[in-house]
C-alpha positions in Angstrom: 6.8 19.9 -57.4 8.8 22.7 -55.7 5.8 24.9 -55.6 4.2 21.9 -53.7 6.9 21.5 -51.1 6.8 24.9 -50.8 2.7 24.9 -50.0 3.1 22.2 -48.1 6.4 23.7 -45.6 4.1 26.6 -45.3 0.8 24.6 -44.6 2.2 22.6 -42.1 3.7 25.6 -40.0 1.2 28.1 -40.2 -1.7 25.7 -38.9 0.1 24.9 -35.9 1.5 28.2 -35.2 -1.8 29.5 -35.2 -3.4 26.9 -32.4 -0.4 26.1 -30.5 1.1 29.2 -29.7 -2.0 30.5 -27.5 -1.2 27.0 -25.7 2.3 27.3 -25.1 1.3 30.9 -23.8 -0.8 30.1 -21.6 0.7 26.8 -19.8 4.5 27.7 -19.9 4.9 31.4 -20.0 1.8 32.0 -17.5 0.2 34.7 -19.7 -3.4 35.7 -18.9 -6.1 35.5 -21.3 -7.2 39.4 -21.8 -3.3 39.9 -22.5 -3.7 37.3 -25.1 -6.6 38.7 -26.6 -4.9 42.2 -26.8 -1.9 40.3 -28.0 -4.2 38.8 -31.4 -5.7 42.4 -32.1 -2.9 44.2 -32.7 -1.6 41.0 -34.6 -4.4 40.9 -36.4 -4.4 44.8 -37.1 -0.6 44.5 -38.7 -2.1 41.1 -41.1 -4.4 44.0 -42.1 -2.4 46.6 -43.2 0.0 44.5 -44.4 -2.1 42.9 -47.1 -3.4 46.4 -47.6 -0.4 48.3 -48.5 3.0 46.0 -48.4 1.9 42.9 -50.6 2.1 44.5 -53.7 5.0 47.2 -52.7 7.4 44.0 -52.0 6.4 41.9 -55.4 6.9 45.3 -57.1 11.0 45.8 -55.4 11.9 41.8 -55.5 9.5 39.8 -57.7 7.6 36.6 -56.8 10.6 34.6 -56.4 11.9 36.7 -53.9 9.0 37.9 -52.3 7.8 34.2 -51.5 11.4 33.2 -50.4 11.6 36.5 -47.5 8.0 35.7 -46.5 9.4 31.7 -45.3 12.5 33.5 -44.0 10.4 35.8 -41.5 8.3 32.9 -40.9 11.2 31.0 -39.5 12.6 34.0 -37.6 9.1 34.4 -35.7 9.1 30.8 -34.7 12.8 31.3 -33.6 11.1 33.8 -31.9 8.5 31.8 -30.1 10.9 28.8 -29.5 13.8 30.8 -27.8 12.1 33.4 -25.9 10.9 33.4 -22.3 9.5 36.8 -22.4 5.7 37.9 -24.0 7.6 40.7 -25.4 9.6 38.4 -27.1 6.3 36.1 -28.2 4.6 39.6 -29.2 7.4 40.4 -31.4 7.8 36.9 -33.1 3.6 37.5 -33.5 4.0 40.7 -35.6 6.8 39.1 -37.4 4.3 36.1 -38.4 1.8 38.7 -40.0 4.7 39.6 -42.3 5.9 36.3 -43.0 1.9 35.9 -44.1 2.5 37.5 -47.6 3.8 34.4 -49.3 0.2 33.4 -49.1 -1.5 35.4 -52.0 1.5 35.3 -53.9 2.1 31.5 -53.7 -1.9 31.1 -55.5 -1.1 33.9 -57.8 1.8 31.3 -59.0 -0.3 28.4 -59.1 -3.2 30.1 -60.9 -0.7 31.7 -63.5 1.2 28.5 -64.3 -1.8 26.4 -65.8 -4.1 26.8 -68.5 -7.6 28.6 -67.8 -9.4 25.0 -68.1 -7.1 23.5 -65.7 -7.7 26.1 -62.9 -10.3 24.1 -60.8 -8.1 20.9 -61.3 -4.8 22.3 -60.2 -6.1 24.9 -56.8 -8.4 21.9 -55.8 -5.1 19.6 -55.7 -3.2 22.4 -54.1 -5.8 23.3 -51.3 -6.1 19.2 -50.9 -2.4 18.9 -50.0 -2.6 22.0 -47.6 -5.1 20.6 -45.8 -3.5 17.4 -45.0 -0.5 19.6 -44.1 -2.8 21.6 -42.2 -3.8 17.9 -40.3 -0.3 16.8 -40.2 1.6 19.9 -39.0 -0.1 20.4 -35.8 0.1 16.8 -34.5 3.8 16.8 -35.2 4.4 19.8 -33.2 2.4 18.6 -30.7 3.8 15.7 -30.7 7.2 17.2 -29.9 5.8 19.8 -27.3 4.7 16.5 -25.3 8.5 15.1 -25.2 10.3 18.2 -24.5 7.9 20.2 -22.1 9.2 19.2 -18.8 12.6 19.0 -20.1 15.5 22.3 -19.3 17.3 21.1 -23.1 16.0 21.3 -26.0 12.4 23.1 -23.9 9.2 23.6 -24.2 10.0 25.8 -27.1 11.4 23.6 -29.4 8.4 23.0 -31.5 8.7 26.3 -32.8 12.5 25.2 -33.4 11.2 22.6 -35.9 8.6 24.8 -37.2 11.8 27.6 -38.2 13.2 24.3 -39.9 10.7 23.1 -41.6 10.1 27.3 -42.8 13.5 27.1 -43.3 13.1 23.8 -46.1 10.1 25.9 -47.7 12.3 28.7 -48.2 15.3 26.9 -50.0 13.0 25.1 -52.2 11.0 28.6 -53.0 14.9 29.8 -54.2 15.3 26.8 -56.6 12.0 27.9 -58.1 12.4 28.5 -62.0 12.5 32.7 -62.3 10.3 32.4 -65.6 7.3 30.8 -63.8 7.6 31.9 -60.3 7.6 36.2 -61.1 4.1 36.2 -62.5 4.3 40.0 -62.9 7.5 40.5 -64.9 6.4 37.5 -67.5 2.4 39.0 -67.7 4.3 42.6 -68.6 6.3 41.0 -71.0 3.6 38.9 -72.7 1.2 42.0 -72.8 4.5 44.2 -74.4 5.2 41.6 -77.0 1.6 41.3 -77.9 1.1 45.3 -78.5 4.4 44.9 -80.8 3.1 42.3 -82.8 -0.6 43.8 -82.9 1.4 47.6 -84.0 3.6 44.8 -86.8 0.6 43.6 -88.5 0.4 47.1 -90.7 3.8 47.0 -91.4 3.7 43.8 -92.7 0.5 44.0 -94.7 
């Protein structure tokens, strides 16, 4: 159930950040389109490397757990980010930061996968990706639904969708701590599984 709130927190945010944002730079901060563009290609190029190279560094130095819980944390710094500043340099920094918040994804199905049985793998990542995709429906219609109240007000702004997007991170990343250690850091329980299986396999002489 955690793992689900988590999902969800995390569905619901990254949908909207990724549709609303080019919107809210656009209409409020009067940035042009090829600055946009430029803006999503060097975005994109950091989500590259990332996945590439600091995935499996960061589950290696904190563990699932961990890992999952700093990726919602960076998630709801870049939408503080987006929500307080007034600059594109601000926006363009809180958009790099979102590519690093983007690890929790992989990790979050290796979790899922890891925690059921191998017949029960269709069953449980079809429920999973059903849920997301509601949260993917849900998220962006909230937001936008806030953006519409507040976008000709001084207090709380324009940017205050991205406020309650940091929340809602923030809810996904309390939940991701109360996770259960022994199920959420995959890595550390496969090792140990594999190690106690070569001791019993280098027993069974012994004993015979």
């Amino acid at each position: 159930r955690l793992l689900a709130f988590v999902s969800v927190c995390s569905a619901m945010t990254h949908s909207s950040d990724s549709t609303l944002i080019v919107y809210y730079m656009k209409n409020q901060l009067d940035i042009g389109y090829q600055t946009i563009a430029t803006m999503f290609f060097f975005k994109s190029l950091v989500g590259v490397l990332v996945m590439m190279f600091l995935v499996t560094l960061v589950i290696r130095c904190l563990q699932e757990k961990r890992a999952v819980t700093l990726g919602l944390m960076l998630g709801m710094i870049h939408n503080l980010f987006w929500g307080l500043s007034s600059t594109k340099w601000g926006i363009f920094a809180g958009m790099v930061a979102s590519e690093f918040a983007g690890l929790y994804f992989p990790i979050i199905v290796s979790m899922r996968s890891a925690n059921v049985g191998e017949e029960e793998q269709g069953r449980v990542q079809g429920a999973f990706f059903a849920l997301e995709a509601i949260a993917d429906a849900v998220g962006p219609v909230i937001l936008q639904g806030i953006y519409n109240q507040t976008e000709n007000t001084v207090r709380p702004g324009p940017g205050f969708m991205f406020v309650v997007a940091a929340l809602i991170y923030a809810f996904g990343a309390i939940a991701a701590c109360m996770l259960p250690a022994d199920k959420a850091n995959v890595r550390s329980r496969t090792r140990g599984e594999d190690l106690g299986t070569e001791n019993g396999t280098q027993s069974l002489p012994a004993i015979s």
